[in-house]
N, CA, C and O atoms as CSV, one atom per row, in Angstrom:
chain,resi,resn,atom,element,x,y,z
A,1,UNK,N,N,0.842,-1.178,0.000
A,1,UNK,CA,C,0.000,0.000,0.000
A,1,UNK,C,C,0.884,1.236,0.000
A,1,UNK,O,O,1.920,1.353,0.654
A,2,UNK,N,N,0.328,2.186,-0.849
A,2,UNK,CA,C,1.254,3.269,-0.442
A,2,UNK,C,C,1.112,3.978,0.403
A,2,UNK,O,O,-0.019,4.084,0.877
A,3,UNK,N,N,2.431,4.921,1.056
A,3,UNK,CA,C,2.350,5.215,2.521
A,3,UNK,C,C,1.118,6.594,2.605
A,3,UNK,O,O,1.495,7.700,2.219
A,4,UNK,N,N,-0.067,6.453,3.033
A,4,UNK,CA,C,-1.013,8.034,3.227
A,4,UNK,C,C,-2.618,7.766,2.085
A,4,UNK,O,O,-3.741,8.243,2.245
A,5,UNK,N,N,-2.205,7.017,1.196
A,5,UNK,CA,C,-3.226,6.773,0.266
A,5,UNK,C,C,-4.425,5.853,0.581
A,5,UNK,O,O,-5.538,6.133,0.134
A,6,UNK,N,N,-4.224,4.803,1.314
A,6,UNK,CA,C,-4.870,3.494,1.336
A,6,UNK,C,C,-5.708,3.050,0.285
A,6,UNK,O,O,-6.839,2.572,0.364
A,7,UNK,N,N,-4.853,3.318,-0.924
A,7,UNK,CA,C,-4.926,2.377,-1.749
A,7,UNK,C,C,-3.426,2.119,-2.352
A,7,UNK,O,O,-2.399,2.794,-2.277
A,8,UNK,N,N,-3.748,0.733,-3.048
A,8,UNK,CA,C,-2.354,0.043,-3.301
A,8,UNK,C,C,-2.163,0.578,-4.844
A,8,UNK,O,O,-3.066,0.685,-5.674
A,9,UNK,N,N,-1.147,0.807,-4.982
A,9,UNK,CA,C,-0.198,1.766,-6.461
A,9,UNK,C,C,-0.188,0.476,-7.143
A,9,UNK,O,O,-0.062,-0.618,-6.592
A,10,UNK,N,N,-0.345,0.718,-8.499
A,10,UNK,CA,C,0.704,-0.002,-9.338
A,10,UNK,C,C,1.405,0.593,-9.916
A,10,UNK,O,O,1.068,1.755,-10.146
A,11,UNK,N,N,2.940,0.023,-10.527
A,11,UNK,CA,C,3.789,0.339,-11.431
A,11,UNK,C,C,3.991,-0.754,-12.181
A,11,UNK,O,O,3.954,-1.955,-11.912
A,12,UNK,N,N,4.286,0.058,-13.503
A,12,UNK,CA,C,4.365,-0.806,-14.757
A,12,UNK,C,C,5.545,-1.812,-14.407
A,12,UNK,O,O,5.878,-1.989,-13.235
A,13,UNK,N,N,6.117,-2.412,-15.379
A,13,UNK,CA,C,7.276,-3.812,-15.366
A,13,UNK,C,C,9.053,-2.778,-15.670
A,13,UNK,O,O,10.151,-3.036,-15.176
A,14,UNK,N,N,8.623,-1.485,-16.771
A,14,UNK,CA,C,9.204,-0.725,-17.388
A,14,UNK,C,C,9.905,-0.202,-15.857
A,14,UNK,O,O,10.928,-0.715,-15.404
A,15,UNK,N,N,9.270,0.728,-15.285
A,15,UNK,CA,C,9.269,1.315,-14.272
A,15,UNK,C,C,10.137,0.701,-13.023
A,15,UNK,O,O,11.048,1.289,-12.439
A,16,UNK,N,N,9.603,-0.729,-12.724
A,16,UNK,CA,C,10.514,-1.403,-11.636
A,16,UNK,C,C,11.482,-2.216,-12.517
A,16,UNK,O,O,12.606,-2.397,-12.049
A,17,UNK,N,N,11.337,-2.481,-13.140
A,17,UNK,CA,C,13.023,-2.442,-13.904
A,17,UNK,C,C,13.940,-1.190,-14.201
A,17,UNK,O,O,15.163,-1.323,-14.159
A,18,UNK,N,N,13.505,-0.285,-14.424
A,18,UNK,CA,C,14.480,1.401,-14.238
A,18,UNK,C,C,15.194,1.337,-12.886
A,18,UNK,O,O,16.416,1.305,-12.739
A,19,UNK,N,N,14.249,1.322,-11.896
A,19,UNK,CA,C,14.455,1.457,-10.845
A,19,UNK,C,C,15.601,0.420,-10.038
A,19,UNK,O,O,16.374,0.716,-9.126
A,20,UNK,N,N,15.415,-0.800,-10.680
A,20,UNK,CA,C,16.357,-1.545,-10.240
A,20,UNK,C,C,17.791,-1.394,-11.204
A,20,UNK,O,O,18.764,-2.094,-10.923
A,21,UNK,N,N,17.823,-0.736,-11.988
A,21,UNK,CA,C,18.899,-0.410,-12.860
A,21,UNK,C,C,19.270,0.407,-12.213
A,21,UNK,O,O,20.423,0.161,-11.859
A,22,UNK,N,N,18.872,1.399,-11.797
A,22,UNK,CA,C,19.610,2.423,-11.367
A,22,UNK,C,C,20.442,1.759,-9.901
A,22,UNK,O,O,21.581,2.138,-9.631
A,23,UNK,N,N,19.908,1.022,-9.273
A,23,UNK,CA,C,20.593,0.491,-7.845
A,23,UNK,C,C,21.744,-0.673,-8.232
A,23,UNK,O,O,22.609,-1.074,-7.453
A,24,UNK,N,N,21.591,-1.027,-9.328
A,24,UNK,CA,C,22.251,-2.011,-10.209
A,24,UNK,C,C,23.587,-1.306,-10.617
A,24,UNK,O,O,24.658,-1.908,-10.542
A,25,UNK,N,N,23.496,-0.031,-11.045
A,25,UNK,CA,C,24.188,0.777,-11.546
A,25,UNK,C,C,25.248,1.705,-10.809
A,25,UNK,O,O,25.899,2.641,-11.273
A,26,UNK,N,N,25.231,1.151,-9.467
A,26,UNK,CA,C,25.705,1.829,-8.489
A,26,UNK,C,C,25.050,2.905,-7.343
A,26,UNK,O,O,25.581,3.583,-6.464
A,27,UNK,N,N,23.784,2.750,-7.735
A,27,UNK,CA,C,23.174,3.991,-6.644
A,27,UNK,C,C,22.356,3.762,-5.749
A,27,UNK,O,O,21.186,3.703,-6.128
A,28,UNK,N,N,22.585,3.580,-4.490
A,28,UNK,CA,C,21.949,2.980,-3.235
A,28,UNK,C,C,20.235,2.866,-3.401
A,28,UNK,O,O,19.593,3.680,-4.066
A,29,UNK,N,N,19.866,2.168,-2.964
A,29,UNK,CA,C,18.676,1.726,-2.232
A,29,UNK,C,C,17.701,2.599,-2.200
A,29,UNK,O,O,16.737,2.690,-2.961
A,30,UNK,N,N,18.014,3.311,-1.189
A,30,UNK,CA,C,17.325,4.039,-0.226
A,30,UNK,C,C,17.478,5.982,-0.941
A,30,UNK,O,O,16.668,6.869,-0.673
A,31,UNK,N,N,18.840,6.160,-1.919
A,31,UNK,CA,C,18.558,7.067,-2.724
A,31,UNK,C,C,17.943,6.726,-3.953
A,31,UNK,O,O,17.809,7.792,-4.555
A,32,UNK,N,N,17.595,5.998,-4.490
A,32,UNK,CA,C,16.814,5.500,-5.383
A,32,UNK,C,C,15.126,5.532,-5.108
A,32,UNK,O,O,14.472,6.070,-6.001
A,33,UNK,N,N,14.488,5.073,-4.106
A,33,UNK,CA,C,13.254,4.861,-3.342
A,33,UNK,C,C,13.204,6.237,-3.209
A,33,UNK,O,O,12.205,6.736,-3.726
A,34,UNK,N,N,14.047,7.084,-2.625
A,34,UNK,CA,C,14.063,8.526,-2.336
A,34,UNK,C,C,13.346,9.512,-3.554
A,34,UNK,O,O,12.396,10.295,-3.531
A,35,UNK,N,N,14.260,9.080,-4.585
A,35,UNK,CA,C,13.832,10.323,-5.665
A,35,UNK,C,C,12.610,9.630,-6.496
A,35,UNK,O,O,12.117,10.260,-7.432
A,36,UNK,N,N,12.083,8.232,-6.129
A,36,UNK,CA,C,10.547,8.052,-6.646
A,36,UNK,C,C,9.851,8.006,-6.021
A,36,UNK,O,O,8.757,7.723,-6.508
A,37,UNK,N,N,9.904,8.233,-4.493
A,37,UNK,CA,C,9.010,8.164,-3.998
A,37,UNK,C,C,8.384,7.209,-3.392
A,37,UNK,O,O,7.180,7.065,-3.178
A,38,UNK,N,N,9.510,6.396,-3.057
A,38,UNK,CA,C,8.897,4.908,-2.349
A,38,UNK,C,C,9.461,4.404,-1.110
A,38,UNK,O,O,10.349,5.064,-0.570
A,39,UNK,N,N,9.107,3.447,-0.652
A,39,UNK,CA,C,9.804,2.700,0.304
A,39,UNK,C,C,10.837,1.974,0.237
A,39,UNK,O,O,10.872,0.971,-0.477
A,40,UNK,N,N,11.807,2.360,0.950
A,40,UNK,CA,C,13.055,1.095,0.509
A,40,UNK,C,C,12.936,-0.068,0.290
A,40,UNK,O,O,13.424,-0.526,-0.743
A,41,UNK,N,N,12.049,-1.138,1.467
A,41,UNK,CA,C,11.514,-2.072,1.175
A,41,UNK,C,C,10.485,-2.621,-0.320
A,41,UNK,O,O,10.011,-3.680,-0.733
A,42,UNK,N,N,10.514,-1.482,-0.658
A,42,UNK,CA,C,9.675,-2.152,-1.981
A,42,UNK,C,C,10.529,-2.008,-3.281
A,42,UNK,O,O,10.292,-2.614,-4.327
A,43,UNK,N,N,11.669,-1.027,-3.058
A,43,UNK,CA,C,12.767,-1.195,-4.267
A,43,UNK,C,C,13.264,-2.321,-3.988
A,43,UNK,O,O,13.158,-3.094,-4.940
A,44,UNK,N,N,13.979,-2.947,-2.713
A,44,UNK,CA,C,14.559,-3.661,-2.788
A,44,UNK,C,C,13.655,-5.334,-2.801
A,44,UNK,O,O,14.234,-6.415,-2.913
A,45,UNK,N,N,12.291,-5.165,-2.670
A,45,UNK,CA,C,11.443,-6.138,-3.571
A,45,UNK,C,C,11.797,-6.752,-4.911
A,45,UNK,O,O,12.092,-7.857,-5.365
A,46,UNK,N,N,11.601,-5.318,-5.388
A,46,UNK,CA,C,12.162,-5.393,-7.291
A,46,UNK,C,C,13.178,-5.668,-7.000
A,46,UNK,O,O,13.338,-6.831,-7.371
A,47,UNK,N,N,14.308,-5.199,-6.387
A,47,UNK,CA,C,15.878,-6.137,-6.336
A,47,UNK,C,C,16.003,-7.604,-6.530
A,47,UNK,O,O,16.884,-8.353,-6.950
A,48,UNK,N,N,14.630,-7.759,-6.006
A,48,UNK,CA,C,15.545,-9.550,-5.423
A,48,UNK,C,C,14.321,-10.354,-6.320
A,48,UNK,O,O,14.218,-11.580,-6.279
A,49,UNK,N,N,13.383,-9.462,-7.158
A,49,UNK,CA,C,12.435,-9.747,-8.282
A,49,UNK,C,C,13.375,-9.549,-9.447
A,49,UNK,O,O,13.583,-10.697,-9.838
A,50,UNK,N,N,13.753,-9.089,-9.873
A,50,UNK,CA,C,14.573,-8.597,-11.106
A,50,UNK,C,C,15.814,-9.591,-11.596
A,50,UNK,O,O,16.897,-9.701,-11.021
A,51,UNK,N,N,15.434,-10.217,-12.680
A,51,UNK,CA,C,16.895,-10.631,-12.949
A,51,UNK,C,C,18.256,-10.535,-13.221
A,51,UNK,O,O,18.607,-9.388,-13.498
A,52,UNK,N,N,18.798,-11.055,-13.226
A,52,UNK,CA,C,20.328,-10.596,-12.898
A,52,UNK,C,C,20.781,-10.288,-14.130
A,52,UNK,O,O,19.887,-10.279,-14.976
A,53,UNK,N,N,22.106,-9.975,-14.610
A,53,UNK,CA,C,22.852,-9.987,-16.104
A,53,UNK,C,C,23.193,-8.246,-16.371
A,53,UNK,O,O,22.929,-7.172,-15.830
A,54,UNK,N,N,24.025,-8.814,-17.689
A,54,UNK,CA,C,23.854,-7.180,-17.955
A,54,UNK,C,C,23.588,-7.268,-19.495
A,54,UNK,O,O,23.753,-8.358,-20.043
A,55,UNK,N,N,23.220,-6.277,-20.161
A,55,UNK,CA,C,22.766,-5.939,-21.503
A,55,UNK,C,C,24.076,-6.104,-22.474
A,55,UNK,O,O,25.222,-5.774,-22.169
A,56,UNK,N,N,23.762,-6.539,-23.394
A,56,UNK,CA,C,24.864,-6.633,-24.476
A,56,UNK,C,C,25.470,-4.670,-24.852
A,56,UNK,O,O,24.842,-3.656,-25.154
A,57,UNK,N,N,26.784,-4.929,-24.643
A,57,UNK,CA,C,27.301,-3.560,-25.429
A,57,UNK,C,C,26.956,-2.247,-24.341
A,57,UNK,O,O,27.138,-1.049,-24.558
A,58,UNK,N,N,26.502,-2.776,-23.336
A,58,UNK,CA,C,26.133,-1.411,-21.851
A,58,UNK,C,C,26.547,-2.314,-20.849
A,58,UNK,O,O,26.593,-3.531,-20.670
A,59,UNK,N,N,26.881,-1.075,-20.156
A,59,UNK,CA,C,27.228,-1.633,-19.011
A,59,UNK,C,C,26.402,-1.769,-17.794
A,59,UNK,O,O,26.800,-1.895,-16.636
A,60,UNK,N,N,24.906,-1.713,-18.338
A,60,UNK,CA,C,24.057,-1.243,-17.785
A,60,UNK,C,C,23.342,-2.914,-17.749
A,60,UNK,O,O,23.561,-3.817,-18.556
A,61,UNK,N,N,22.396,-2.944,-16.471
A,61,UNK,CA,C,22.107,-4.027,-16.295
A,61,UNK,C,C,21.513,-4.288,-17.480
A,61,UNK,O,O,21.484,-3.416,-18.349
A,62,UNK,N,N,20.814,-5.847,-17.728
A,62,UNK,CA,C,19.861,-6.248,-18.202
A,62,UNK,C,C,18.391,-6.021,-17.816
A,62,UNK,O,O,17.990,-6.059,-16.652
A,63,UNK,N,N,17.633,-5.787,-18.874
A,63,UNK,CA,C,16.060,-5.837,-18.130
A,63,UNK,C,C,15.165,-6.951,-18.400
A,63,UNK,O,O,14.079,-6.910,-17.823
A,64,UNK,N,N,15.449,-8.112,-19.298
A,64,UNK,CA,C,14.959,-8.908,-19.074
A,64,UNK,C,C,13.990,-9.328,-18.264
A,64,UNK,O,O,14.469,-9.430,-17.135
A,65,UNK,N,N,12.674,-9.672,-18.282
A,65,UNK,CA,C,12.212,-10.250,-18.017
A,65,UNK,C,C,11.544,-11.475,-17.346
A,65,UNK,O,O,10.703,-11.958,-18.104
A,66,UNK,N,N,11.654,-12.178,-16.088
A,66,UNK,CA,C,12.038,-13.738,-16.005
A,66,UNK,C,C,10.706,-14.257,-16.686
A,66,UNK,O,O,9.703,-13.548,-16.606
A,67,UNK,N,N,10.662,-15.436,-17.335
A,67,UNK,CA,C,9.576,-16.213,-17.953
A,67,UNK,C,C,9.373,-17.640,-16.528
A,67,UNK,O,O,10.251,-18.196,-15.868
A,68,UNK,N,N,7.872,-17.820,-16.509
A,68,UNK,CA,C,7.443,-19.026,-15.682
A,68,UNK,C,C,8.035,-20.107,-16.549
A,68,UNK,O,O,8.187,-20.225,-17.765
A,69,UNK,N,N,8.337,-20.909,-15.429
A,69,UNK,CA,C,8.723,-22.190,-16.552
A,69,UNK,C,C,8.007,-23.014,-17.262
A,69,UNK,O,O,6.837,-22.766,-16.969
A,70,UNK,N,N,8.045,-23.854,-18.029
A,70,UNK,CA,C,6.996,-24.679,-18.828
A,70,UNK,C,C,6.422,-25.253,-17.719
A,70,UNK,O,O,6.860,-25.245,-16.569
A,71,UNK,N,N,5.055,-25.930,-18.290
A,71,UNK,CA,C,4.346,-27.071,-17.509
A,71,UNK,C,C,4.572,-28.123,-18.177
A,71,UNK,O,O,4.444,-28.379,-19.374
A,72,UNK,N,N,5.140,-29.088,-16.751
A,72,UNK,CA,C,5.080,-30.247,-17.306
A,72,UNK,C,C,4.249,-31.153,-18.068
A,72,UNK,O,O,3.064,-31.110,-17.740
A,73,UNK,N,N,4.548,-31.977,-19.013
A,73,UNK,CA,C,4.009,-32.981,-19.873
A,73,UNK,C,C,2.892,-33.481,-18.595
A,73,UNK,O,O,3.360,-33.626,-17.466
A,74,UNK,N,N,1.618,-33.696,-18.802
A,74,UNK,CA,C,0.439,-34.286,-18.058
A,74,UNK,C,C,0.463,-35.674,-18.401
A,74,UNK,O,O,-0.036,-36.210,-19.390
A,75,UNK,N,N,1.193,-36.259,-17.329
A,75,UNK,CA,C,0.721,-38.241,-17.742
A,75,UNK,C,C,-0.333,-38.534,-16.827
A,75,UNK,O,O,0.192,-38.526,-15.714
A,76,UNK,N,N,-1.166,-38.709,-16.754
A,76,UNK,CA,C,-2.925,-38.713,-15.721
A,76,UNK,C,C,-2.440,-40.673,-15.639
A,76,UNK,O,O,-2.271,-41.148,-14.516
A,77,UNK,N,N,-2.310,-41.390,-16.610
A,77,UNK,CA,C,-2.078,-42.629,-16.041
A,77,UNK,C,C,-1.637,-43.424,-17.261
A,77,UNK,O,O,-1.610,-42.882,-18.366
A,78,UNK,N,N,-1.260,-44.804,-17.073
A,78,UNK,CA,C,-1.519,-45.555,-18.236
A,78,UNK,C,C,-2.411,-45.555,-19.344
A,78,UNK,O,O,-3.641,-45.533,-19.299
A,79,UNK,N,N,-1.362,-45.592,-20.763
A,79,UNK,CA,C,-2.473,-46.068,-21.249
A,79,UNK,C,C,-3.364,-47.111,-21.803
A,79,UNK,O,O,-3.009,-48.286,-21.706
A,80,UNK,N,N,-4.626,-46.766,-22.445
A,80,UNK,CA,C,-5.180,-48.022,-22.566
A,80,UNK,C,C,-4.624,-49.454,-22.741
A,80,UNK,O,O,-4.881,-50.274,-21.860
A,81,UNK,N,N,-3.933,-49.794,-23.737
A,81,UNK,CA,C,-2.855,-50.697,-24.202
A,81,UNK,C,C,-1.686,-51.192,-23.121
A,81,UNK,O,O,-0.852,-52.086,-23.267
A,82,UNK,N,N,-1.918,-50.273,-21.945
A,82,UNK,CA,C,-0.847,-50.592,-21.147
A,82,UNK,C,C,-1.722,-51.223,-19.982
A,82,UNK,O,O,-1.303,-52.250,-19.448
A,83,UNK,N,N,-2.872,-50.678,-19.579
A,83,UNK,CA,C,-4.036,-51.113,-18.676
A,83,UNK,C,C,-4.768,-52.031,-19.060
A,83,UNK,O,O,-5.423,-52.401,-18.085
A,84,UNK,N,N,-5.112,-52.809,-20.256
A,84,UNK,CA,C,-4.914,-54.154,-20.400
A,84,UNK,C,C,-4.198,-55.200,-20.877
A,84,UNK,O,O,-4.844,-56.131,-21.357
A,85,UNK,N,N,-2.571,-55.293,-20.855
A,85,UNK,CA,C,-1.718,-55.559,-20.522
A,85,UNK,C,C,-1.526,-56.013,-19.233
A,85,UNK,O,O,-1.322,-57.185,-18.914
A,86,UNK,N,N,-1.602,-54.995,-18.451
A,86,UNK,CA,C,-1.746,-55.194,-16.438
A,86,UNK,C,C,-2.877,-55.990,-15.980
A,86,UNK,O,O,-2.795,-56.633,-14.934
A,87,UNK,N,N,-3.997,-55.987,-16.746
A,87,UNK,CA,C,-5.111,-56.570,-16.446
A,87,UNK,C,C,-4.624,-58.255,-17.389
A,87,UNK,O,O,-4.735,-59.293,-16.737
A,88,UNK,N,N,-4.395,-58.294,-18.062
A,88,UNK,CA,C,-4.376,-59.944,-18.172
A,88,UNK,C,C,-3.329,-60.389,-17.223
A,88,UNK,O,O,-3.652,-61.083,-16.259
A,89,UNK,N,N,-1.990,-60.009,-17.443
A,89,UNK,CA,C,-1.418,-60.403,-16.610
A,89,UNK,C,C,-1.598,-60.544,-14.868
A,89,UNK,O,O,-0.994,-61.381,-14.197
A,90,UNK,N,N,-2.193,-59.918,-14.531
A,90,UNK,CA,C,-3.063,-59.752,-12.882
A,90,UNK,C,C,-4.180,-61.328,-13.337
A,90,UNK,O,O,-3.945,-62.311,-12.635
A,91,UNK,N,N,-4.925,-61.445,-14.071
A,91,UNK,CA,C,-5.444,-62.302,-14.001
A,91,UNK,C,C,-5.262,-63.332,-14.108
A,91,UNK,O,O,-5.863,-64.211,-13.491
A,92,UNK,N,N,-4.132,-63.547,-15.154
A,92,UNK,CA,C,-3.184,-64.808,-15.248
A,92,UNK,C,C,-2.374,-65.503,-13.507
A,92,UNK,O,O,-2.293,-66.665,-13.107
A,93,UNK,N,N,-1.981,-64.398,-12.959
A,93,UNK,CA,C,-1.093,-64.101,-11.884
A,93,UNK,C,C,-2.386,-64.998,-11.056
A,93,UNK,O,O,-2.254,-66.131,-10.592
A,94,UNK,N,N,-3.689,-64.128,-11.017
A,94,UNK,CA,C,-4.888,-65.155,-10.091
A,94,UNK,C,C,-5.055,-66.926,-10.440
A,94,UNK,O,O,-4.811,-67.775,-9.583
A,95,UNK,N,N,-5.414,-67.186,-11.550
A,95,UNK,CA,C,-5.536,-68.093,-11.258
A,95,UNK,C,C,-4.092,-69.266,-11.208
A,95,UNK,O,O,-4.386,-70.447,-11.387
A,96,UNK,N,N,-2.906,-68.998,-11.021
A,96,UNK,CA,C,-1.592,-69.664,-10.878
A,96,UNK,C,C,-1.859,-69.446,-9.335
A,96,UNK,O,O,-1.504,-70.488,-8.783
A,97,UNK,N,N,-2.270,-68.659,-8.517
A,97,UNK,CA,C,-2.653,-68.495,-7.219
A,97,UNK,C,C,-3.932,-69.070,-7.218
A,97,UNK,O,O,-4.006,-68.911,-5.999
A,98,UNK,N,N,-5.135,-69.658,-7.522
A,98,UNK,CA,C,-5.811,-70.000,-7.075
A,98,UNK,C,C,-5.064,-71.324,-7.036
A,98,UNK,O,O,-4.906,-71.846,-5.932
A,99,UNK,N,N,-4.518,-72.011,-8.282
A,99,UNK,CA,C,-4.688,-73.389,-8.404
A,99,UNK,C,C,-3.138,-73.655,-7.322
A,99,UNK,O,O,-2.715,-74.727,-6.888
A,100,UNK,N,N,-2.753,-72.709,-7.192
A,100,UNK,CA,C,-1.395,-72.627,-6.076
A,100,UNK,C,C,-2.201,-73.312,-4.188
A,100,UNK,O,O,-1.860,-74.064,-3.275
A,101,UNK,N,N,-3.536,-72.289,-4.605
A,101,UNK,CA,C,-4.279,-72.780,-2.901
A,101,UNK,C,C,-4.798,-73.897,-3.074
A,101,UNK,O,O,-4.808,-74.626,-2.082
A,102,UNK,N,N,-5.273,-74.316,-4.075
A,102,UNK,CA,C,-5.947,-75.816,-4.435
A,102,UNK,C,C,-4.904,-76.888,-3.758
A,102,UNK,O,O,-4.989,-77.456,-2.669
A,103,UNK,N,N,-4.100,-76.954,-4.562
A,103,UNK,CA,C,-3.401,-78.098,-4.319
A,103,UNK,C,C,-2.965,-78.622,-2.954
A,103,UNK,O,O,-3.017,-79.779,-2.538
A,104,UNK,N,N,-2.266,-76.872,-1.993
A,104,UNK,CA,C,-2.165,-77.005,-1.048
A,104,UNK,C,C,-2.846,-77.391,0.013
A,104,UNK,O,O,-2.282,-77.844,1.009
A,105,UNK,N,N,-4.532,-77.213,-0.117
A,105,UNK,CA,C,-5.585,-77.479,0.544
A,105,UNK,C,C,-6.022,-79.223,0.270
A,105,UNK,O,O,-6.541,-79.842,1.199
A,106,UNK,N,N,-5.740,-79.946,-1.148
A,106,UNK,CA,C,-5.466,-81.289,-0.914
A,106,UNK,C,C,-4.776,-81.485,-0.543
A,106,UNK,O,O,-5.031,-82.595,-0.075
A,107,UNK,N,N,-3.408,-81.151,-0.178
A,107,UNK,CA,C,-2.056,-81.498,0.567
A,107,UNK,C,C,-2.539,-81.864,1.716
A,107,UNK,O,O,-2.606,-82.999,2.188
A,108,UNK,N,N,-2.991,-80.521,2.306
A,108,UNK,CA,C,-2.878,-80.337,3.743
A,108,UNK,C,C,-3.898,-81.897,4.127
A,108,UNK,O,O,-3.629,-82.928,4.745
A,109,UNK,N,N,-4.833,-81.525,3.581
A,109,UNK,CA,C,-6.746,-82.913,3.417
A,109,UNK,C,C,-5.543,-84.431,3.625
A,109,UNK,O,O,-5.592,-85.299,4.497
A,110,UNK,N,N,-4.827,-84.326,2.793
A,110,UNK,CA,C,-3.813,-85.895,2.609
A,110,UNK,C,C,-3.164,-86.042,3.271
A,110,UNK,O,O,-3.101,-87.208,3.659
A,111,UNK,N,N,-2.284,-85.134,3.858
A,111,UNK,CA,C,-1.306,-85.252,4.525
A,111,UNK,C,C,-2.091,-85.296,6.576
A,111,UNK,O,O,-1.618,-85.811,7.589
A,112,UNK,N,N,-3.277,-84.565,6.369
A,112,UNK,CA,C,-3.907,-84.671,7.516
A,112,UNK,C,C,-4.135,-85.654,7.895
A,112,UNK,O,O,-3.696,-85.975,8.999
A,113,UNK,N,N,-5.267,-86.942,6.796
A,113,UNK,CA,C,-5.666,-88.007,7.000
A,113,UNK,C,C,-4.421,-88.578,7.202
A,113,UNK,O,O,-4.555,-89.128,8.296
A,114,UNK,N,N,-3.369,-88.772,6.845
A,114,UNK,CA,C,-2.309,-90.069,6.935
A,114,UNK,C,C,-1.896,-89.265,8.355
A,114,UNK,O,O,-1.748,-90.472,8.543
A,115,UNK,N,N,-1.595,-88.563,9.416
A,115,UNK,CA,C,-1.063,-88.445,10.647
A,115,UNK,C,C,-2.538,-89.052,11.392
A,115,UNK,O,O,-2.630,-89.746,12.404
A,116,UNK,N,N,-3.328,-88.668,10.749
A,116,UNK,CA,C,-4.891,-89.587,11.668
A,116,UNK,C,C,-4.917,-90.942,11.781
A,116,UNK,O,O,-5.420,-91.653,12.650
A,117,UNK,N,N,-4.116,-91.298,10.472
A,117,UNK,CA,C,-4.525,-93.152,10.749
A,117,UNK,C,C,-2.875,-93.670,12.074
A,117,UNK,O,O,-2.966,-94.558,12.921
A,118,UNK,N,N,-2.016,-93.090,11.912
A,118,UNK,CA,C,-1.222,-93.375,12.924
A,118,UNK,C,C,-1.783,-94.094,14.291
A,118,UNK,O,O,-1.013,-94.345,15.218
């Protein structure tokens, strides 16, 4: 907010990039905020907003811009071709496990009766 107004200022992109050039450029902070009229704390906002570098052929910073980075590629899940793939094989996998409990359950039935006749 600005200080007396209660409402909040904007400044253009142009503007807080000047501003950070000039502190870039050698000229404090707080004389910079001074001759526009701001708070130190909010130049040195744009300071640590502003990207770094300097301009080709000046010795004057860069104003560049920073860009958001891409969004990643969206994989939501398998696809079709791959989700029934997983599905036969899961089902294959069941019944090698069912007929896995079968047998064991005559085992156990056979092997029970023969300690009974003892």
């Amino acid at each position: 907010m600005a200080e007396g107004s209660g409402k909040r200022r904007f400044f253009p992109e142009a503007f807080k990039l000047e501003a950070v050039a000039a502190v870039r450029g050698g000229r404090s902070v707080s004389q910079v905020a001074a001759e526009l009229g701001l708070p130190d704390r909010l130049v040195r906002s744009w300071l640590r907003w502003a990207p770094t570098g300097t301009a080709v052929g000046s010795g004057a910073p860069a104003l560049a811009v920073p860009t958001p980075p891409a969004a990643p590629a969206r994989r939501v899940g398998p696809s079709p071709a791959e989700q029934a793939a997983e599905i036969g094989r899961l089902r294959r996998e069941v019944e090698r496990l069912r007929m896995e409990r079968d047998i064991l359950k005559r085992a156990a039935l056979i092997f029970g009766q023969a300690t009974d006749r003892r």
